[in-house]
C-alpha positions as CSV (number, residue, x, y, z in Angstrom):
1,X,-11.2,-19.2,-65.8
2,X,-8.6,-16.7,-66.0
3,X,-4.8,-16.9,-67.7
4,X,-2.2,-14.7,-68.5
5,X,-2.5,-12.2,-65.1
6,X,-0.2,-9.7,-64.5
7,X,-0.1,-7.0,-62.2
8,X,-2.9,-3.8,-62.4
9,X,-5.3,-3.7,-65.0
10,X,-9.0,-3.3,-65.6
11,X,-10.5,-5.8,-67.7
12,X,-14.5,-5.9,-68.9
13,X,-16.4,-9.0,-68.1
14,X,-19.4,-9.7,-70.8
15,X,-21.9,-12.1,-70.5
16,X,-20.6,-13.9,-73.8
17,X,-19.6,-17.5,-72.5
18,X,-15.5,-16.0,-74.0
19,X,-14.0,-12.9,-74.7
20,X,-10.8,-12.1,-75.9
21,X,-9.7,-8.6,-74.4
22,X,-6.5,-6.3,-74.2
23,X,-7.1,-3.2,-72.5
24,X,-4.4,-0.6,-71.4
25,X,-4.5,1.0,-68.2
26,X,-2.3,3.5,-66.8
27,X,1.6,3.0,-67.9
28,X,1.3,-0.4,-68.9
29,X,-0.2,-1.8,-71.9
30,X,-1.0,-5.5,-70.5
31,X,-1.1,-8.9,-72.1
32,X,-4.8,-10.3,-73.5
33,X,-6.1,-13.0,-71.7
34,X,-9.3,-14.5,-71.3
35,X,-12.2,-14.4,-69.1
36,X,-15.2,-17.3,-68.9
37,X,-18.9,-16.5,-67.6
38,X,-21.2,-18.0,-66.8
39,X,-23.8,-17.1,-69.7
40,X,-26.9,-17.2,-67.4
41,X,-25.4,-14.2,-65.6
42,X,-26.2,-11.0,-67.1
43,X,-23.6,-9.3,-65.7
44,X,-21.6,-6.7,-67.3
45,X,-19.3,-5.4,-65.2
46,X,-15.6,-3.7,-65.0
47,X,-13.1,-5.9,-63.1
48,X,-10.4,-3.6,-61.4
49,X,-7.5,-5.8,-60.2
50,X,-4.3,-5.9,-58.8
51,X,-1.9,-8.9,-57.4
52,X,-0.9,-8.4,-53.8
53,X,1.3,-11.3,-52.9
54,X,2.8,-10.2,-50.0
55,X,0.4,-8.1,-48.7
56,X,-3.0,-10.0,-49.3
57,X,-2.0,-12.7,-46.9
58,X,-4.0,-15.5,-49.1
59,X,-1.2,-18.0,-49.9
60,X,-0.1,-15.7,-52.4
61,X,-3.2,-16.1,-54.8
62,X,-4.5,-13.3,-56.8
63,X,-6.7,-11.0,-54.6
64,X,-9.8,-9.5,-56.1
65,X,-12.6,-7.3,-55.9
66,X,-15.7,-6.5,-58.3
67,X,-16.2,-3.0,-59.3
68,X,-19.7,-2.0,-61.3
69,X,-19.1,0.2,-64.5
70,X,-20.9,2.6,-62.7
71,X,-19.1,3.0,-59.5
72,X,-15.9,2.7,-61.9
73,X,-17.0,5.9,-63.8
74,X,-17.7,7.8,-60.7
75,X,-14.5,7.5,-59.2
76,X,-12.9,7.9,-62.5
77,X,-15.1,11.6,-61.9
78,X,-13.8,12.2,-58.7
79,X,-10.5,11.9,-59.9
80,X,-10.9,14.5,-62.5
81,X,-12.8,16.8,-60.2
82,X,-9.7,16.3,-57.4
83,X,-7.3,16.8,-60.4
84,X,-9.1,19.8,-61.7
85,X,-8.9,21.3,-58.1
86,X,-5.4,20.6,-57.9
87,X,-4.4,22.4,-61.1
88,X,-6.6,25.9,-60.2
89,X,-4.4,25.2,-57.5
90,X,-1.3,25.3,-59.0
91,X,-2.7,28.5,-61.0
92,X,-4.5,27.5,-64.4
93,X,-7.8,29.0,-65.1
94,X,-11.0,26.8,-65.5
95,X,-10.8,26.6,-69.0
96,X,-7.3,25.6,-69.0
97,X,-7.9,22.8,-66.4
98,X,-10.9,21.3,-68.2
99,X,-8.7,21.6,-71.3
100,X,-5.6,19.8,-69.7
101,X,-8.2,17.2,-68.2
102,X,-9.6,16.3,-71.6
103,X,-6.4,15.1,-73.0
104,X,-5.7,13.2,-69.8
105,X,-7.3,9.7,-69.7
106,X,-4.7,8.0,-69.1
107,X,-3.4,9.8,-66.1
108,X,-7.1,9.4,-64.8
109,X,-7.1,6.0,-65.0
110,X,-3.8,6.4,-63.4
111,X,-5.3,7.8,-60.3
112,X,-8.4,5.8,-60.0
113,X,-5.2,2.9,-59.7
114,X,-3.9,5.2,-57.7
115,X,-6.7,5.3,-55.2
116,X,-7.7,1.3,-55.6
117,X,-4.0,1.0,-54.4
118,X,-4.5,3.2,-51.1
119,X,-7.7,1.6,-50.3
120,X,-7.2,-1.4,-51.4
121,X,-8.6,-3.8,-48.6
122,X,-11.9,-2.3,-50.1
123,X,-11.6,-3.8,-53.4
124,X,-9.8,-7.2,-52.8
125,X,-11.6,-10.8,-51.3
126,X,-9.6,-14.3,-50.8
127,X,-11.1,-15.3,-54.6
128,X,-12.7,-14.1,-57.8
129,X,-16.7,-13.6,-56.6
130,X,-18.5,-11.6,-59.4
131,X,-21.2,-9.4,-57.5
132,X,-23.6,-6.7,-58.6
133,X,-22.3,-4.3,-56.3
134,X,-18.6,-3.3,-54.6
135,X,-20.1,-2.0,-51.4
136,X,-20.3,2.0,-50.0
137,X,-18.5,4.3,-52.3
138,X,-15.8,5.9,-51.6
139,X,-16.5,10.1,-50.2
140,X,-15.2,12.7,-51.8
141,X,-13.1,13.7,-48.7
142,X,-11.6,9.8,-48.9
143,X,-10.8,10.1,-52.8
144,X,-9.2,13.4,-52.1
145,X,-7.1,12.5,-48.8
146,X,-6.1,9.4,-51.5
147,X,-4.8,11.6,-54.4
148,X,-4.0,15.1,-53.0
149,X,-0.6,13.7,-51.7
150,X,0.5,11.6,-54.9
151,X,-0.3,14.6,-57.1
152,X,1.7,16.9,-54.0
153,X,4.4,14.7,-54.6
154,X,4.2,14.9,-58.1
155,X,4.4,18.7,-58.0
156,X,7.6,18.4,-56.1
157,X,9.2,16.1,-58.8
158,X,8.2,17.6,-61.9
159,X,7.2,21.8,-61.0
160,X,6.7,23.7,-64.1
161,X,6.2,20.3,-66.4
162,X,3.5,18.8,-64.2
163,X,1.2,19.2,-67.1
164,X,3.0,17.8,-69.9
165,X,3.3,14.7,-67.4
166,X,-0.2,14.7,-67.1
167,X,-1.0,15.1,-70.6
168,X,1.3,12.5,-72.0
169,X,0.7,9.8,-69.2
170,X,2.6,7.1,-69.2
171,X,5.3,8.6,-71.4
172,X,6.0,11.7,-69.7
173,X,9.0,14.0,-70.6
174,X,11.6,12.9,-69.1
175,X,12.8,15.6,-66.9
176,X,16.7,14.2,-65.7
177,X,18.6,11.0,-65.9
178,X,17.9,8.2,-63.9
179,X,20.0,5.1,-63.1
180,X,18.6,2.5,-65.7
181,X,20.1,-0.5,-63.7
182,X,18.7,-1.1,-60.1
183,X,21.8,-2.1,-58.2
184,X,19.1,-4.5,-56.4
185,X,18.5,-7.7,-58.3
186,X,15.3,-7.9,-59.8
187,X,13.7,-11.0,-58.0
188,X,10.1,-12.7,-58.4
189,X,9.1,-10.6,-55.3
190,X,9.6,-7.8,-57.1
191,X,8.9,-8.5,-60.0
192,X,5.3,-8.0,-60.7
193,X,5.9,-4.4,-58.6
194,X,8.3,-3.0,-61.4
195,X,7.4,-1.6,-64.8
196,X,8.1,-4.0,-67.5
197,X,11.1,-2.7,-69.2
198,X,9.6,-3.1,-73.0
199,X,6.6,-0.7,-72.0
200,X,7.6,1.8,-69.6
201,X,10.4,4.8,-69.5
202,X,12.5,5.7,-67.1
203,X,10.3,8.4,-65.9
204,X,7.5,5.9,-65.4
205,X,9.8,3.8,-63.1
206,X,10.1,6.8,-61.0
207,X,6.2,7.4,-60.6
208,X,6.0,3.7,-59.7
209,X,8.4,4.2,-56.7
210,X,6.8,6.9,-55.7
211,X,3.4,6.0,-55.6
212,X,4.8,2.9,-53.4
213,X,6.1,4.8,-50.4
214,X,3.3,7.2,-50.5
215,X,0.1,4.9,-49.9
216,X,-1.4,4.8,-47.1
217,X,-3.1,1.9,-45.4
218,X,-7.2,1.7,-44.7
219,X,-5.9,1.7,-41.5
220,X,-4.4,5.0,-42.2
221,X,-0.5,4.0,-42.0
222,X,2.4,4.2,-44.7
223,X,4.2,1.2,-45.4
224,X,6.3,-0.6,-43.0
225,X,9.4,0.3,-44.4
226,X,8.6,3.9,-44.5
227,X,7.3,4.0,-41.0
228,X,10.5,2.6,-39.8
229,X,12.4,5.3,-41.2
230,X,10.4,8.0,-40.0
231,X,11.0,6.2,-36.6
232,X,14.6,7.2,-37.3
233,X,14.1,10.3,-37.8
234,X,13.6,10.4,-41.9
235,X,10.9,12.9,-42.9
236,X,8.6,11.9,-45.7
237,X,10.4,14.5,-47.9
238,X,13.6,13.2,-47.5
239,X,11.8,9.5,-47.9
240,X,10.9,10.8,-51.7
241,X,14.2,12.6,-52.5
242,X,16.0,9.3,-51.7
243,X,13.2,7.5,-54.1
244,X,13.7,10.2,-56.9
245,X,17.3,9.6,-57.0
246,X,17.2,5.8,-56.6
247,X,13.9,4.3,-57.1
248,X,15.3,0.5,-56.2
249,X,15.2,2.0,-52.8
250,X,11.6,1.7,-52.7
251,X,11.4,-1.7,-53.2
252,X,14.3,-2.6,-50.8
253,X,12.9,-5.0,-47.9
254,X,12.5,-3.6,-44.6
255,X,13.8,-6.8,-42.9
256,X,16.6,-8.0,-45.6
257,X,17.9,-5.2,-46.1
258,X,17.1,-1.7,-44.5
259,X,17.3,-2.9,-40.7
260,X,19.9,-4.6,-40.9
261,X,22.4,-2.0,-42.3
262,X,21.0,0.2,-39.8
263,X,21.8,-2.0,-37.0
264,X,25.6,-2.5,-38.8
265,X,25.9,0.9,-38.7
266,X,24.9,2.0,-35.1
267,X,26.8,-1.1,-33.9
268,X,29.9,1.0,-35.3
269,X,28.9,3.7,-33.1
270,X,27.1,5.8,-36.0
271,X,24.5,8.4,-34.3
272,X,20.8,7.3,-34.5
273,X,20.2,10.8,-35.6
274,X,23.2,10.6,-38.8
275,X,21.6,7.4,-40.5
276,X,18.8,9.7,-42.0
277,X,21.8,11.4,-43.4
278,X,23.6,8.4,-44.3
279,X,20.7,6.7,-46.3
280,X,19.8,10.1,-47.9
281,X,23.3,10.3,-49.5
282,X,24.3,7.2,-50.1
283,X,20.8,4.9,-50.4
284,X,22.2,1.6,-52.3
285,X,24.0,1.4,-49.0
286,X,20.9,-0.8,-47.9
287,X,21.0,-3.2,-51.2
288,X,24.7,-4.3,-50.8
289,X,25.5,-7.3,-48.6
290,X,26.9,-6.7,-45.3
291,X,29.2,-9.8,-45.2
292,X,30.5,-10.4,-48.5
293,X,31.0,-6.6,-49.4
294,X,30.5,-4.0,-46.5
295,X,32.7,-5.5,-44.1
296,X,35.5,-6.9,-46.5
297,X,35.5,-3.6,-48.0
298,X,36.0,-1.7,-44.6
299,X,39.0,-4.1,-43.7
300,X,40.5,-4.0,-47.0
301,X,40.3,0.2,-46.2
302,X,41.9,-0.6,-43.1
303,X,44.7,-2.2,-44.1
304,X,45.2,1.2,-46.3
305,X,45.6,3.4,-43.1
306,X,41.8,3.9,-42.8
307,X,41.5,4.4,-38.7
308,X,39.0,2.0,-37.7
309,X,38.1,4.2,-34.9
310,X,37.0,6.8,-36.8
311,X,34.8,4.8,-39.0
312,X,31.4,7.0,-37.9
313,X,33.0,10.0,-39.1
314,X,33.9,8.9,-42.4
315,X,31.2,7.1,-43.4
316,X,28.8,10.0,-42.2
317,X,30.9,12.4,-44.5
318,X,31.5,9.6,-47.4
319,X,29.0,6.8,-47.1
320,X,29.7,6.0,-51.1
321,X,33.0,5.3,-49.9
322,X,32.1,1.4,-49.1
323,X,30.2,0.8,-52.1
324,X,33.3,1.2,-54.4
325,X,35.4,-1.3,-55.7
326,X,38.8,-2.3,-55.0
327,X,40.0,-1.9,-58.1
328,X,39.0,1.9,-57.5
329,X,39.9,2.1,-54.1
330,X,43.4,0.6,-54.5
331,X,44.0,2.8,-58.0
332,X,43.1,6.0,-56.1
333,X,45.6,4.9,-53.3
334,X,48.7,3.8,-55.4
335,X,48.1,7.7,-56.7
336,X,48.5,9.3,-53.3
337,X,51.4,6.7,-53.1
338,X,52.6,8.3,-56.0
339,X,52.6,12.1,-55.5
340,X,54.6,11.2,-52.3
341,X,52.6,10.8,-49.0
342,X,53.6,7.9,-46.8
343,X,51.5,5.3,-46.0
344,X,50.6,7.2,-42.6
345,X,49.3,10.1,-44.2
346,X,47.3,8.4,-46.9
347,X,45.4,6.5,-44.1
348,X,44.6,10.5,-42.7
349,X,44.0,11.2,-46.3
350,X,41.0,8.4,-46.3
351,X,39.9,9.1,-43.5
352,X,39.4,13.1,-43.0
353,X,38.5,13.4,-46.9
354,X,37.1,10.1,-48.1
355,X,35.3,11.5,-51.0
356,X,38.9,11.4,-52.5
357,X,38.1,8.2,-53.6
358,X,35.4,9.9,-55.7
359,X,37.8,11.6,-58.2
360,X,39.3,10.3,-61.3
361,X,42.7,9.5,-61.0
362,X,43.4,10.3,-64.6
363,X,40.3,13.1,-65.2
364,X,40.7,14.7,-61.6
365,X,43.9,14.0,-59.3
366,X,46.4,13.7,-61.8
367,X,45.7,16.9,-63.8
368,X,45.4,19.3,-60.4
369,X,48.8,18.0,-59.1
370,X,50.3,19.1,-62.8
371,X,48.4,22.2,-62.1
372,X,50.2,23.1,-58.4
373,X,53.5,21.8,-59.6
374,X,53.6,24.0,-62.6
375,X,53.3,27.0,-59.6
376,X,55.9,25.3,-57.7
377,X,53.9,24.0,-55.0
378,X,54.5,21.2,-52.4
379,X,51.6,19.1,-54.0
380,X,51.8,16.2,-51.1
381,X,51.9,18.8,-48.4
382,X,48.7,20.6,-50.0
383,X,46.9,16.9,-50.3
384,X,47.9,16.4,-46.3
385,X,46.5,19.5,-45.4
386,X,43.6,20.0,-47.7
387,X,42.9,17.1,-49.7
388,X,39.2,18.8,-51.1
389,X,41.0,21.0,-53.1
390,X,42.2,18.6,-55.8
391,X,38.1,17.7,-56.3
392,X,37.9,21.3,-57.8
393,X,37.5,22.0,-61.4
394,X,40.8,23.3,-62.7
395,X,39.1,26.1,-65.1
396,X,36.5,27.3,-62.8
397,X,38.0,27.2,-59.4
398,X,41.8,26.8,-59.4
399,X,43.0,29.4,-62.1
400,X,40.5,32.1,-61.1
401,X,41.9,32.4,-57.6
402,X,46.0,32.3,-58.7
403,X,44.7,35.2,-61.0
404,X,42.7,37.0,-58.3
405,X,46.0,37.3,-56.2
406,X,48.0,38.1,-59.7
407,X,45.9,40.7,-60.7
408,X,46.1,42.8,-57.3
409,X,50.2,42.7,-56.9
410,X,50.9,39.0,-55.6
411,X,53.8,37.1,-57.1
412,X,53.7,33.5,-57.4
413,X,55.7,33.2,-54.4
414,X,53.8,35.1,-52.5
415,X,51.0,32.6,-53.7
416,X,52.7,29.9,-52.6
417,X,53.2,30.6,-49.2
418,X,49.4,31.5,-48.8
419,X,48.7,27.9,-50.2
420,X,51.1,26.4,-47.7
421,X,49.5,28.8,-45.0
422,X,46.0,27.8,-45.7
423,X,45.6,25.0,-48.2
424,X,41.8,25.5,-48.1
425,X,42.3,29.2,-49.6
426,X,41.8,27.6,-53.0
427,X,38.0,26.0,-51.9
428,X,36.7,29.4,-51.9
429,X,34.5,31.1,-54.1
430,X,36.0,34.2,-55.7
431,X,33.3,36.2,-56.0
432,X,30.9,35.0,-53.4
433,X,34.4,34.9,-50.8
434,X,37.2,36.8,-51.7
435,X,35.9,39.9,-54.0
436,X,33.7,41.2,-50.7
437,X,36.5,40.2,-48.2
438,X,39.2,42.1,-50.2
439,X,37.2,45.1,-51.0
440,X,36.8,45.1,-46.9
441,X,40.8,44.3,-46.3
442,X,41.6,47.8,-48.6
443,X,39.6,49.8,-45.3
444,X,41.6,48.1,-42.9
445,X,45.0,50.3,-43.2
446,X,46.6,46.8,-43.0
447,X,49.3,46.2,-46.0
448,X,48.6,43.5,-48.6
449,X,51.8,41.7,-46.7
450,X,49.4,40.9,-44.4
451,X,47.0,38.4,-46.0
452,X,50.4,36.6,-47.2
453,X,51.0,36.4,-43.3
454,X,47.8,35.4,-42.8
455,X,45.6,34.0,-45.4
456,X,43.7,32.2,-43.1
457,X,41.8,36.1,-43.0
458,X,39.4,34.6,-46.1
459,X,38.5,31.4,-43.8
460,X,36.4,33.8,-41.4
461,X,33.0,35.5,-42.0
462,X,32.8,39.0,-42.8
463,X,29.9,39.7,-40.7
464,X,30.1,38.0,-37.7
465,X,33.8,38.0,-37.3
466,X,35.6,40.4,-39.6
467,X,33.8,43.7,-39.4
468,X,32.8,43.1,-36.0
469,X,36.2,42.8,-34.6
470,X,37.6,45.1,-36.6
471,X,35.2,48.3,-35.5
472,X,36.1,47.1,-31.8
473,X,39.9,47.5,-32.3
474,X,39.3,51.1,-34.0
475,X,36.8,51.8,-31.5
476,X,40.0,51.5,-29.2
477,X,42.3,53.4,-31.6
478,X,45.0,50.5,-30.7
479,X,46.3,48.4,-33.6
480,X,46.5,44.7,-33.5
481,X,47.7,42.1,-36.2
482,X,45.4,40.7,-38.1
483,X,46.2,37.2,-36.7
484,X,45.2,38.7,-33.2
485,X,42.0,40.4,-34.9
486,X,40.8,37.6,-35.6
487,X,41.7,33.8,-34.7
488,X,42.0,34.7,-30.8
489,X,38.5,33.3,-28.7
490,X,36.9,36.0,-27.1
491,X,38.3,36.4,-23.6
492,X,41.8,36.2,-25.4
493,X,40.7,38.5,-27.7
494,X,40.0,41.0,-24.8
495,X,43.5,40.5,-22.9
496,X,45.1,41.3,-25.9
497,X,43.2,44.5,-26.3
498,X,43.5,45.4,-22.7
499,X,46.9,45.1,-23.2
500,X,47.7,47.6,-26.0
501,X,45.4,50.2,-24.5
502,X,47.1,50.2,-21.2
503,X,50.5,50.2,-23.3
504,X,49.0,53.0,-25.4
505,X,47.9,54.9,-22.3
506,X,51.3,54.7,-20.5
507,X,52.5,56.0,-23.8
């Protein structure tokens, strides 16, 4: 008789009539529990289980397989050889692998999990049947296909520190934050899938997810809800991004909760082809309820000046945008209220930057409009026309370019009427933007009077607009203004330079 299951371990079943045992497996140290035998038996065998619920298809009963000390050990081999393998891969020597390998049990015993899990049809029956043998083994091409893409996948998390995960399995270093809470309730379905909070880190949580969307059927499919968003158009690498930045994602249902926000969304008239996109930046997007916070949430914004027309727009640049609340969302609002737009152009506001939302009013907004006011500029004309600039960092962004213009003979006013020109002049990099852009504009016999005319001149690219138009006009020997240079299409572009040679010729 067996008590006190939980979900993937390896127990050893003696022929003494009861045993108490408490092994620990992979990144879970499990409960003891006890297993009778029949004593006539004189088996001795290693019992490697796992509780498949959903997936078994037997009423929800526990799903299991025998597996023979023997066989145990040689796929625990495999493992190591397939792990040893991938490390020369990676560039350690022999020595360094075998070293790395003997200080790794755990992680072994990880993948031999690992492997049950991908083939697992293999190692589960409708009820507990203890046999002498498990069946054929397992190739070595099988174990690999199994375990090559989990440890690929690893490699793409973790780089340079794959080894210390290796080695200290299940408590790896813990390479960046993740979100401790899942936004997704924990239910009894789920349950048994997660890592039990008092043994596992954060890191191990991660792994977990992982592994989930990566197995692969005997059949030789992923899971449902990863096929379906391949179907979309998601690739598996942007499947395991989503995972390593929320992991709840991976345990989200396909038919509760993924399909139906996809279907919400291209009902809106969202591309098929931007939901990949959607899900990828804003993932706990699939765990919130459509009726009781999506859609109130979108009406609430629309009664802000949100244009309901342009909801595929917004939501592909600011999907995050319906998962605040409306304590945010109306705080953010009564500021934009403040600074002096009308209720018109706070609805534009929303809707052609809604990653506005996004900043602190207190942290973010509030200090940046000090900042412009304290140079004399028309702060709710510069959040009309370029709303992205008060999500810049005041230090790094916004006082380096005032003192790039200062420093090469600007006034403040001259500053000013750039910024009115061209509110976006401030989201450019000075180094990466301006620095090779000005050093260029000091060829161009142009004054500096010029860029104040048009500062919309650091807005186009240096080598595929800039220099090229530029040799054409001296090519000419003609002389237009920079506005003409530059922001005319192509065929006006030509009739303007038609024009001042034939004026030059009848010169």
């Amino acid at each position: 008789m067996l008590s006190s299951l939980s979900t993937s371990s390896c127990v050893v079943v003696c022929r003494q009539p009861l045993k108490k045992i408490s092994i620990s497996v992979a990144s879970t140290s499990w409960r003891p529990f006890y297993i009778r035998t029949h004593s006539r038996s004189p088996l001795r065998v290693l019992v490697c289980w796992a509780k498949y619920a959903a997936e078994s298809g037997v009423d929800g009963s526990f799903s299991l397989r025998m597996v023979p000390p023997s066989l145990f050990a040689a796929e625990k081999e495999e493992a190591k050889a397939v792990l040893t393998l991938f490390l020369k891969k990676q560039g350690l020597s022999s020595a360094l692998a075998a070293r790395v390998i003997n200080k790794s049990d755990a992680f072994v015993d990880h993948l031999v999990s690992q492997l049950h899990s991908v083939h697992k049809s293999r190692y589960l029956s409708p009820k507990l049947i203890f046999l002498d043998t498990a069946g054929r083994e397992l190739t070595t091409l099988e174990i690999r296909d199994a375990l090559i893409p989990y440890l690929e996948t690893l490699l793409e998390e973790y780089g340079g520190i794959l080894v210390d995960v290796v080695e200290n399995f299940p408590n790896p270093p813990v390479k960046e934050s993740i979100e401790a809470n899942y936004q997704n309730p924990i239910t009894e379905e789920n349950l048994d899938t997660l890592v039990s909070p008092s043994n596992a880190i954060l890191d191990s949580k991660k792994l977990k997810a992982l592994a989930r969307v990566s197995e692969i059927s005997p059949a030789g499919k992923f899971p449902a809800h990863v096929c379906y968003l391949v179907e979309l158009g998601m690739d598996l690498k942007a499947i395991r991004e989503v995972i390593r930045k929320f992991p709840a994602f991976a345990y989200y249902s396909l038919d509760r909760k993924i399909k139906p926000l996809v279907e919400f969304l291209l009902d809106l008239g969202i591309l098929k082809s931007d939901i990949p996109t959607i899900i990828s930046k804003r993932p706990q997007l699939c765990g919130i309820s459509l009726s009781e916070n999506l859609i109130p949430t979108m009406a609430f914004l629309e009664n802000l000046g949100v244009d309901k027309r342009q909801w595929p727009k917004v939501i592909y640049r600011f999907p995050a945008l319906l998962t605040y609340s409306r304590s945010k969302l109306k705080g953010t609002v009564d500021f934009l209220y403040e600074v002096g737009l009308s209720a018109e152009n706070v609805g534009k506001v929303l809707t052609r930057c809604p990653n506005i939302i996004s900043y602190s009013v207190e942290d973010k907004l509030r200090p940046t409009v000090e900042y412009f006011s304290s140079l004399g500029i028309d702060v709710a004309h510069l959040l009309q026309r370029s709303p992205q600039t008060f999500g810049l960092s005041i230090e790094a962004n916004l006082k380096p370019l005032t003192e790039f213009f200062l420093e090469r003979g600007y006034s403040i006013e001259d500053v000013r009427t750039m910024i009115s020109r061209y509110g976006a002049l401030y989201t450019f990099s000075v180094a990466e933007n301006l620095v090779p852009k000005w050093e260029f504009f000091l060829t161009m016999d142009y004054p500096k009077s010029e860029l104040v005319k048009f500062p919309q001149y650091f807005g186009y690219s240096l080598e595929v607009r800039i220099k090229p138009r530029y040799a054409i006009v001296k090519e000419h020997g003609v002389r237009l203004l920079l506005n003409q240079v530059l922001s005319l299409s192509g065929p006006e572009f030509d009739k303007a330079l038609r024009r001042k040679v034939k004026k030059k010729h009848n010169n």
